[in-house]
Steps between C-alpha positions, in 0.01 A plus 500: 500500500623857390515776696226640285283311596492470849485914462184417263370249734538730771322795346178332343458343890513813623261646241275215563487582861391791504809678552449887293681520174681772614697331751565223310660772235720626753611107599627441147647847455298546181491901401117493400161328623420427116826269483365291815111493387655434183715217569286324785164597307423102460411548880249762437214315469504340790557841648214607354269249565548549868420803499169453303432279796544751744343764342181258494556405845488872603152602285335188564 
């Protein structure tokens, strides 16, 4: 296993736990919040999905 991807690895569990996209940025030293969404996007949906569960849970 590379380096890579325990870095990878690391940052998509993170994402996936909730942890902000911001700090997750800062982690990997990347310059710009687009290059993170960018590169972990395939964890999005997941991301997203929670929070149209939420969202539900809150209005009921």
């Amino acid at each position: 296993m590379r380096f890579h991807d325990l870095r990878h690895g690391a940052a998509s569990l993170l994402l996936a736990q909730g942890v902000h996209p911001r700090i997750v940025m800062e982690k990997l030293g990347h310059t710009t919040i687009t290059l993170t969404m960018n590169t972990y996007s395939h964890v999005i949906p997941d991301l997203q999905r929670e929070a149209a569960t939420k969202m539900e849970a809150v209005l009921g």
